[in-house]
C-alpha positions as CSV (number, residue, x, y, z in Angstrom):
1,X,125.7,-176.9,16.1
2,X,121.8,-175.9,16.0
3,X,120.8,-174.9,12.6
4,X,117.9,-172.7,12.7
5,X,115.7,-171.6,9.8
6,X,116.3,-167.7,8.3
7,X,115.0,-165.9,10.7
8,X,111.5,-163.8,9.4
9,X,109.9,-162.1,11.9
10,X,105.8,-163.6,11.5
11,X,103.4,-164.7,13.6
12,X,106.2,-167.2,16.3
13,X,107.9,-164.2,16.7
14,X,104.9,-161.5,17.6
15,X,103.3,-164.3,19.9
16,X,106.8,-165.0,21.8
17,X,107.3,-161.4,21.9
18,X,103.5,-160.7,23.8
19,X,104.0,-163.1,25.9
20,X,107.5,-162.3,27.3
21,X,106.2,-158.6,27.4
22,X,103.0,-159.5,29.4
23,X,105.5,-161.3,31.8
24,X,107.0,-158.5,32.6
25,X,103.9,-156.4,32.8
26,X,103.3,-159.0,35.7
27,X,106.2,-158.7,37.2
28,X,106.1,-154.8,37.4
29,X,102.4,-155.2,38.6
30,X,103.6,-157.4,41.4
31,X,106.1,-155.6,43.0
32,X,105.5,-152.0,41.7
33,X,101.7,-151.8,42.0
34,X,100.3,-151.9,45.6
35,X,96.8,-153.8,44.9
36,X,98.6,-156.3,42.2
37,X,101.1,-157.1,45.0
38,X,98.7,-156.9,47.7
39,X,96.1,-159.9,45.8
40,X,99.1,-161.8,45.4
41,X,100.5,-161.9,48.5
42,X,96.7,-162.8,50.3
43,X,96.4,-164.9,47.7
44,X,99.8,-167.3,48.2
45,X,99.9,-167.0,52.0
46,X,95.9,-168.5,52.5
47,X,96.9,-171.1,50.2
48,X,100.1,-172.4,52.0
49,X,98.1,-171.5,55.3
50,X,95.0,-173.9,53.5
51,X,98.1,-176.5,52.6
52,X,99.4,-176.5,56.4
53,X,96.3,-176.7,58.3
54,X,95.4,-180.2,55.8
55,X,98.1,-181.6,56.5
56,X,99.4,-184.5,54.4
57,X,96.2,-183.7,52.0
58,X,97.3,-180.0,51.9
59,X,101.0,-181.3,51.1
60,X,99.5,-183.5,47.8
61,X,96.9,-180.8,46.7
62,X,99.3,-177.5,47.2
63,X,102.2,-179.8,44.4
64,X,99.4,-181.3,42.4
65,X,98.0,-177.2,42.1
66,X,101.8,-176.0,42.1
67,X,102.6,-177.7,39.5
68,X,99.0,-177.6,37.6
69,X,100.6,-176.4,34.3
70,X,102.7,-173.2,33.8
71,X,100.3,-170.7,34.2
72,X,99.6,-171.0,37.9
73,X,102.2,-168.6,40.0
74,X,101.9,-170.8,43.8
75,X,105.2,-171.2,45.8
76,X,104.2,-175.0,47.1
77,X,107.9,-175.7,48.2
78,X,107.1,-172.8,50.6
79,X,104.4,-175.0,51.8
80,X,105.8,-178.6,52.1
81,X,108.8,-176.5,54.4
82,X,106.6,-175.6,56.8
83,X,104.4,-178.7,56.7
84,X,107.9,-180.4,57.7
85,X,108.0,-178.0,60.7
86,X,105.1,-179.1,61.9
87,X,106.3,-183.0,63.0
88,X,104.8,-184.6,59.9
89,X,107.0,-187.7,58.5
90,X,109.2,-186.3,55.8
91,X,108.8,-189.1,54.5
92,X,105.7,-189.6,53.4
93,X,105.1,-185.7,52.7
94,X,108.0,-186.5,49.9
95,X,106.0,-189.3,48.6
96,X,102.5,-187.3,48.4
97,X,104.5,-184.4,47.3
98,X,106.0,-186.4,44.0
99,X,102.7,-187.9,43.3
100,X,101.1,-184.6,43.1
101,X,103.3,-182.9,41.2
102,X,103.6,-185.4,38.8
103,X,100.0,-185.1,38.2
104,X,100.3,-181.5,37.9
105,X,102.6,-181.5,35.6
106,X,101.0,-184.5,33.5
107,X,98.8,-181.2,32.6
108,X,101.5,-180.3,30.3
109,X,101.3,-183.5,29.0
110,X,97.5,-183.2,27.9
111,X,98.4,-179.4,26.8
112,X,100.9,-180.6,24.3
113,X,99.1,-183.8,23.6
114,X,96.1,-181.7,22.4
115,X,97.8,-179.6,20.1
116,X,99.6,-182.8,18.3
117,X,97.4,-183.3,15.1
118,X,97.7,-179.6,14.3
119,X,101.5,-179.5,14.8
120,X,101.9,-182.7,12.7
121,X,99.8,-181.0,9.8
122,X,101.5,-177.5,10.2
123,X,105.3,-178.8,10.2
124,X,105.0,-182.1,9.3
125,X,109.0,-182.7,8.6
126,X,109.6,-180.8,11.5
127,X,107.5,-183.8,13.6
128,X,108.8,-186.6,12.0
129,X,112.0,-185.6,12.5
130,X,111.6,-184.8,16.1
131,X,109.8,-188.1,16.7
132,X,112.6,-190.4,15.1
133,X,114.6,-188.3,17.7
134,X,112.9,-188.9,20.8
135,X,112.4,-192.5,19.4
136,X,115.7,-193.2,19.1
137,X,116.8,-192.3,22.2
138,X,114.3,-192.9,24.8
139,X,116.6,-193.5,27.3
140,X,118.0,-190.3,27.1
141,X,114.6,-188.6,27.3
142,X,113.9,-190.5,30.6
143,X,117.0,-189.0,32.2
144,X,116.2,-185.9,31.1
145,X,112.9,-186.4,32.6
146,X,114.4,-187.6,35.6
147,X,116.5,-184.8,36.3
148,X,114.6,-182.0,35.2
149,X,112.0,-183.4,38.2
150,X,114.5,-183.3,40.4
151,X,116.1,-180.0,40.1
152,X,114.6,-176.9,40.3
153,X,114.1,-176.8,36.3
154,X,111.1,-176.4,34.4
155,X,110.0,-179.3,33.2
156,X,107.1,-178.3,31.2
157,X,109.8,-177.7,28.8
158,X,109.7,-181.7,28.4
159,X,106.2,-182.5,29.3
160,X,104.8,-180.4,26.6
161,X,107.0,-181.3,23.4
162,X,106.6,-184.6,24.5
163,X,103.0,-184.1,24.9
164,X,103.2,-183.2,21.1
165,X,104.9,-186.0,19.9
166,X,102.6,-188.5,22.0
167,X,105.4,-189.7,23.9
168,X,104.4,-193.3,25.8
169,X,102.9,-191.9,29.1
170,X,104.5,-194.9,31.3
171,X,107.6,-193.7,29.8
172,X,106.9,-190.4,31.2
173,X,105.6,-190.5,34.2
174,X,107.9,-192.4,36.2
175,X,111.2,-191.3,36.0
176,X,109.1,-188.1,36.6
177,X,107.5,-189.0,39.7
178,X,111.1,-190.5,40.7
179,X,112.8,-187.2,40.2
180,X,109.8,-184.9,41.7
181,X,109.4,-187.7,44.9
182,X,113.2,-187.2,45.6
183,X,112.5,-183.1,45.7
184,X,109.7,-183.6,47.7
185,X,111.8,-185.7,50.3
186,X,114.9,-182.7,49.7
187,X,112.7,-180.3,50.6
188,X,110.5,-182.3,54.0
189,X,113.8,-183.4,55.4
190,X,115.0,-179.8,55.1
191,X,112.0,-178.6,57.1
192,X,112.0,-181.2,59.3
193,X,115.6,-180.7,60.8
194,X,114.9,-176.9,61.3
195,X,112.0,-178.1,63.7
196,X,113.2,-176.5,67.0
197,X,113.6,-173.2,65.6
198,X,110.7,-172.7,62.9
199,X,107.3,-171.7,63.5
200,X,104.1,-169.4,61.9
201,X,103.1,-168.4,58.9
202,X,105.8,-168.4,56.0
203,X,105.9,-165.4,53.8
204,X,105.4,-165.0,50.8
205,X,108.7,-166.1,48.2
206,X,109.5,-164.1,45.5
207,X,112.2,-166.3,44.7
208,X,109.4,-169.0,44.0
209,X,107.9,-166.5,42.0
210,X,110.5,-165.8,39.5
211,X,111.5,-169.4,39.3
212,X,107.8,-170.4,38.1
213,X,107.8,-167.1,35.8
214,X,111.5,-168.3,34.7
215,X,110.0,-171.6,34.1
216,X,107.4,-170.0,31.7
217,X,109.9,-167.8,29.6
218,X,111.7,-170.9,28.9
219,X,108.9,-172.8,28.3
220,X,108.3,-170.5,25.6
221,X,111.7,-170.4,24.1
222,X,111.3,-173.8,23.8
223,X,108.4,-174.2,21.8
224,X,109.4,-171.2,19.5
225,X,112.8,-173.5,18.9
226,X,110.4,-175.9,18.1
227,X,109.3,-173.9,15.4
228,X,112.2,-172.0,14.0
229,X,115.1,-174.9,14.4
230,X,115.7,-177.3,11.3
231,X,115.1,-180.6,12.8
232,X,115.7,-183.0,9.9
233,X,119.3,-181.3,9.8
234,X,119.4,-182.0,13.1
235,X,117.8,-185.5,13.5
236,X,120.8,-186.6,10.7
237,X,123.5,-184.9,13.6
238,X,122.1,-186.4,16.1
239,X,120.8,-190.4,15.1
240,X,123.4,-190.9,12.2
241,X,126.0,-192.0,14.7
242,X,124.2,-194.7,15.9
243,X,122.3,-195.8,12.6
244,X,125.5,-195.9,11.2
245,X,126.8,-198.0,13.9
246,X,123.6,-199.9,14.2
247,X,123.5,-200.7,10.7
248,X,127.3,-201.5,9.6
249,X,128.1,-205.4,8.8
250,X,130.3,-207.1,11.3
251,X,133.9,-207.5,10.4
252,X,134.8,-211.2,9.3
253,X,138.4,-212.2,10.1
């Protein structure tokens, strides 16, 4: 069970609330307003048409800008499709396609990473307790890494707590780039076995769009958790097991 903190409704709460309400302001603006929808749709389909005409350069560049923290709206699975259309190895376009989104999303990493020192000074039980966490089970955190990268999940939801906590970044990053590489690959072989019967300019996704803006709201959820959950009740939960265990004398016969 997550024990959260009596809820008071400050300053977590009014900037969770403008953000989720901006969202949808976007949103609306998007698909409601002719010239919001219009600038996004030039925007998104000169980018993937810049991404196909480079080649395996527009494949790295349209993941590493994709994934280029949470704030950038930029199908690049659209793109790495249609790159795969083209003849391109899928192979290699899976390869350039985990390294650049890794890097991308290493952003979140430097995001979280900066805001460290004033999170340990503002809730320093609330760090401690969410660093013995993560410390005591690292592996854990590297499978979550891994299959966050993998799936269509946002993962900025990792790289930025972890960012916070100074998480080791060799720890990080691969089991990242594993999980974002085998994506990549997911997504070229995909392309490239609908070859024959594929060609032009792909349109614009809105399913991409609302799976990076999904990726934000829970980005956001996240770090208000961060804030509002009682992790020292819950570091005891979750390590005591295993100190416990650790710990205990062996049994003599």
């Amino acid at each position: 069970m997550i024990h959260f903190k009596p809820f008071r409704f400050g300053r977590a709460e009014r900037v969770t609330l403008l953000i989720l309400a901006s969202l949808i302001v976007l949103v609306i603006g998007i698909y409601r307003i002719p010239a919001v929808a219009d600038w996004y749709t030039r925007v998104t389909d000169a980018w993937t048409a810049w991404a196909i005409q480079y080649g395996y350069f527009g494949a790295f560049m349209a993941a590493l800008v994709g994934n280029l923290t949470i704030i950038i709206v930029f199908p690049y699975t659209v793109a790495i499709f249609f790159l795969a259309t083209t003849g391109l190895d899928p192979i290699w376009l899976g390869v350039l396609t985990g390294t650049g989104a890794v890097l991308g999303e290493f952003s979140g990493y430097l995001i979280g990473r900066w805001g460290s020192h004033r999170f340990q000074r503002a809730k320093p039980e609330a760090y401690d307790a969410l660093d013995r966490i993560v410390r005591g089970r690292p592996t854990s955190v590297m499978w979550l890494l891994f299959l966050f990268s993998s799936l269509p999940l946002p993962d900025d939801v990792l790289f930025i707590p972890l960012g916070m906590l100074r998480f080791p970044v060799w720890k990080l990053l691969w089991p990242a780039w594993l999980g974002k590489m085998i994506a990549g690959l997911a997504v070229a072989f995909f392309g490239s076995t609908l070859e024959p019967v594929l060609s032009g300019q792909p349109p614009t996704s809105p399913l991409a769009l609302f799976s990076q803006l999904g990726s934000l709201v829970a980005v956001i959820l996240v770090m208000y958790a961060i804030v509002k959950v009682d992790w020292t009740v819950m570091m005891h939960r979750l390590l005591n097991g295993k100190m416990t265990s650790a710990t205990r004398p062996e049994m003599t016969p």
